[in-house]
C-alpha beads as a LAMMPS data file, in Angstrom:
LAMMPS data file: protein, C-alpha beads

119 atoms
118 bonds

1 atom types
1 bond types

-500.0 500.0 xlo xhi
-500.0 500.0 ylo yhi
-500.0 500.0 zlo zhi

Masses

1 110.0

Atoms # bond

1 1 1 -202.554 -359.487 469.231
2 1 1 -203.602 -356.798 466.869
3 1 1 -205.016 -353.668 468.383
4 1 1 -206.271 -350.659 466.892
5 1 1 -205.629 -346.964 468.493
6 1 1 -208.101 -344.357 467.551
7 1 1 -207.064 -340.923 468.503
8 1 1 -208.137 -337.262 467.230
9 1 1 -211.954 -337.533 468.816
10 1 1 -213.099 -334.274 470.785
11 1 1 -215.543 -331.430 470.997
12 1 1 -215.959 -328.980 468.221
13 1 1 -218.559 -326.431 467.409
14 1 1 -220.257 -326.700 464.289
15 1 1 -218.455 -325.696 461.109
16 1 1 -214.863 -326.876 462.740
17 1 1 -212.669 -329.728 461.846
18 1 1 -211.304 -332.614 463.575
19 1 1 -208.764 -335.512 461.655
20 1 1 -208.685 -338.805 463.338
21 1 1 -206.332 -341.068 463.047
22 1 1 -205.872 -345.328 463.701
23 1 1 -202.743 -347.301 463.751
24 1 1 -202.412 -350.820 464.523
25 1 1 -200.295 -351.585 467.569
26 1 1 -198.217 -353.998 465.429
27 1 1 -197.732 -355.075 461.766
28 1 1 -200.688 -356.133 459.602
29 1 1 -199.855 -358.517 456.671
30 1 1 -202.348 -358.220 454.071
31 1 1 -203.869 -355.172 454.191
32 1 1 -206.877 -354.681 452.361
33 1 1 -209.492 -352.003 452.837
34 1 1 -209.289 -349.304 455.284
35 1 1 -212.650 -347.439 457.082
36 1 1 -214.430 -345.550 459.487
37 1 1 -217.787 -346.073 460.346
38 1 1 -219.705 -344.457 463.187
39 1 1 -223.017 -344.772 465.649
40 1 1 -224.810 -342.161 466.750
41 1 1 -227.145 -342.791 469.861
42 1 1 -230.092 -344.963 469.375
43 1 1 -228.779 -345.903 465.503
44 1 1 -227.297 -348.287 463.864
45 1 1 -223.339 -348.437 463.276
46 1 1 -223.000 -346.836 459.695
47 1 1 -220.408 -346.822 457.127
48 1 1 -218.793 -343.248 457.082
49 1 1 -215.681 -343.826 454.324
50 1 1 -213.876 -346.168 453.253
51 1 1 -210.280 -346.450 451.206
52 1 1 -209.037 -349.550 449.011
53 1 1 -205.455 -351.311 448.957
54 1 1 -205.378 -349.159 445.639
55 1 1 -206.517 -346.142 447.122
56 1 1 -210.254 -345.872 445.770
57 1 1 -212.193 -344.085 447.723
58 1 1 -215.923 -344.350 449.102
59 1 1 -218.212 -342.139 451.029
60 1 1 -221.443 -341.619 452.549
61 1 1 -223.723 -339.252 450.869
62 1 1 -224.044 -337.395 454.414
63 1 1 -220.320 -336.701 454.497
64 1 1 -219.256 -336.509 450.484
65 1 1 -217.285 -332.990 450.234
66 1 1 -216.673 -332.858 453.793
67 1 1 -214.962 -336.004 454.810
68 1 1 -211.930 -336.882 453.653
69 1 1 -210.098 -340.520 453.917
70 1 1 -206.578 -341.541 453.800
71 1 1 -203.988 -343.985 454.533
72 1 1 -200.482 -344.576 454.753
73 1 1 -199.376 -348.211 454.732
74 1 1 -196.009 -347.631 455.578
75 1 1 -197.404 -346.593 459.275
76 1 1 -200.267 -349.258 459.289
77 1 1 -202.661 -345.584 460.008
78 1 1 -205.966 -344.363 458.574
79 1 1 -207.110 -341.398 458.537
80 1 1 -210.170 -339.512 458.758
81 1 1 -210.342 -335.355 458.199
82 1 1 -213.197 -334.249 458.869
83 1 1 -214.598 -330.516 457.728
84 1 1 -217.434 -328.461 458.441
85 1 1 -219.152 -330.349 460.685
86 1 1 -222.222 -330.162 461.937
87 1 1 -224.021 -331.625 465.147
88 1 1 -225.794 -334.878 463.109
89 1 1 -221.918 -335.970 462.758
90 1 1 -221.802 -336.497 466.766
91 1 1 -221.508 -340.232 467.125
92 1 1 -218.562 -342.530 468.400
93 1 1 -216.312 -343.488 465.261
94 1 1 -214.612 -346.536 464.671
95 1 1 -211.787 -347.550 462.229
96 1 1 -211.105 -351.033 460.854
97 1 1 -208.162 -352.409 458.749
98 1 1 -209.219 -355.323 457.156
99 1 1 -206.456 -358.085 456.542
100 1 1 -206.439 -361.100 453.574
101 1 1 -203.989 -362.918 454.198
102 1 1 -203.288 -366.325 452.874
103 1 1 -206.842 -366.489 451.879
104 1 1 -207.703 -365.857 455.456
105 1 1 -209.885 -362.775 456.389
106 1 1 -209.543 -360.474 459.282
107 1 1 -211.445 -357.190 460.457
108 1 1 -209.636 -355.546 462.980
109 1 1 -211.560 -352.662 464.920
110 1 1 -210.670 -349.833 466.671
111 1 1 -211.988 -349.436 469.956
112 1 1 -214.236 -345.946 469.307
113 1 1 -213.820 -342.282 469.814
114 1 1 -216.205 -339.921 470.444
115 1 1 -216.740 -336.774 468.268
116 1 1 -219.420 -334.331 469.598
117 1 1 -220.482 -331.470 467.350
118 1 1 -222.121 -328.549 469.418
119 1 1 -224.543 -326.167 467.098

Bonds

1 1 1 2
2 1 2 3
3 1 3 4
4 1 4 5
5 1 5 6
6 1 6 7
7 1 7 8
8 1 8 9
9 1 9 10
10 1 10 11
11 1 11 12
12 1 12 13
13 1 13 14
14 1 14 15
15 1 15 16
16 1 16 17
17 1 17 18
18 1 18 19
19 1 19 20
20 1 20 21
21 1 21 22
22 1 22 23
23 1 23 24
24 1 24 25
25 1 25 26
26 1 26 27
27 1 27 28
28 1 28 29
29 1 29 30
30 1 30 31
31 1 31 32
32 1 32 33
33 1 33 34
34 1 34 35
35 1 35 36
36 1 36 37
37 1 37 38
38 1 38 39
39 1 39 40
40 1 40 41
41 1 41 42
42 1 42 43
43 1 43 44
44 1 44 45
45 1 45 46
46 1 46 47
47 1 47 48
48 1 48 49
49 1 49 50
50 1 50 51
51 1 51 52
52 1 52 53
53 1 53 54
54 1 54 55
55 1 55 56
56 1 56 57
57 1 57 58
58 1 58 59
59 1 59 60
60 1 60 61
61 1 61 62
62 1 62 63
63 1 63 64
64 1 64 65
65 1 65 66
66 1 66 67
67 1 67 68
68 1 68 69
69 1 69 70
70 1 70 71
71 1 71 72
72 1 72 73
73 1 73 74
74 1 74 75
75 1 75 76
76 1 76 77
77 1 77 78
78 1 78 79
79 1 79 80
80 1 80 81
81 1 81 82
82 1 82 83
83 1 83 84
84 1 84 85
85 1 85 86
86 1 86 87
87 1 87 88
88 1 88 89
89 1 89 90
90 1 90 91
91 1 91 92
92 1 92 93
93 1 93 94
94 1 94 95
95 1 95 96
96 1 96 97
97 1 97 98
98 1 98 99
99 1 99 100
100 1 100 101
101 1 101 102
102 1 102 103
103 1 103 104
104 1 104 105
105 1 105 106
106 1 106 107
107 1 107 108
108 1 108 109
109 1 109 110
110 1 110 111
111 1 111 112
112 1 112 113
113 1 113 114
114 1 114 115
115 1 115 116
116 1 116 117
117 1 117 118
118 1 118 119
């Protein structure tokens, strides 16, 4: 079974960086798109980047310029560097790798890691 192993959460203060990272536990055949989203307490899970088969990128407004999304298919891994942030980026982020394979669909999620953002 597919699992996905966030690490790279922590504490920062505000203007610091943090990269996460996700790798599946075993080989994913038909890798599509790549993302993180997050959820902050009391929200909704939101879409924080996300990264194509082909490498097209797409980010949030709140994170464009500071974010940056990556991936290397050879490792089954996404990545997520993250730049000057600031406290409204504390939330617990989750990757996904999403499969098509034989027609078949698949979105695999990590299990969450928290990033806390101190002012």
């Amino acid at each position: 079974q597919v699992q996905l192993v966030e690490s790279g959460g922590g504490w920062v203060q505000a203007g610091g960086s943090l990269r996460l990272s996700c790798t599946a536990s075993i080989r994913i055949f038909g890798i599509n798109a790549m993302g993180w989203y997050r959820q902050a307490p009391g929200k909704q899970r939101e879409l924080v980047a996300s990264i194509s088969s082909g490498g097209t990128t797409n980010y949030a407004d709140s994170v464009k310029g500071r974010f940056t999304i990556s991936r290397d298919n050879a490792k089954n891994t996404v990545y997520l560097q993250m730049n000057s942030l600031k406290p409204e980026d504390t939330a617990v982020y989750y990757c996904n790798i999403d499969s098509l394979n034989w027609g078949d669909f698949i979105r695999y999620w990590g299990q969450g890691t928290q990033v806390t953002v101190s002012s």
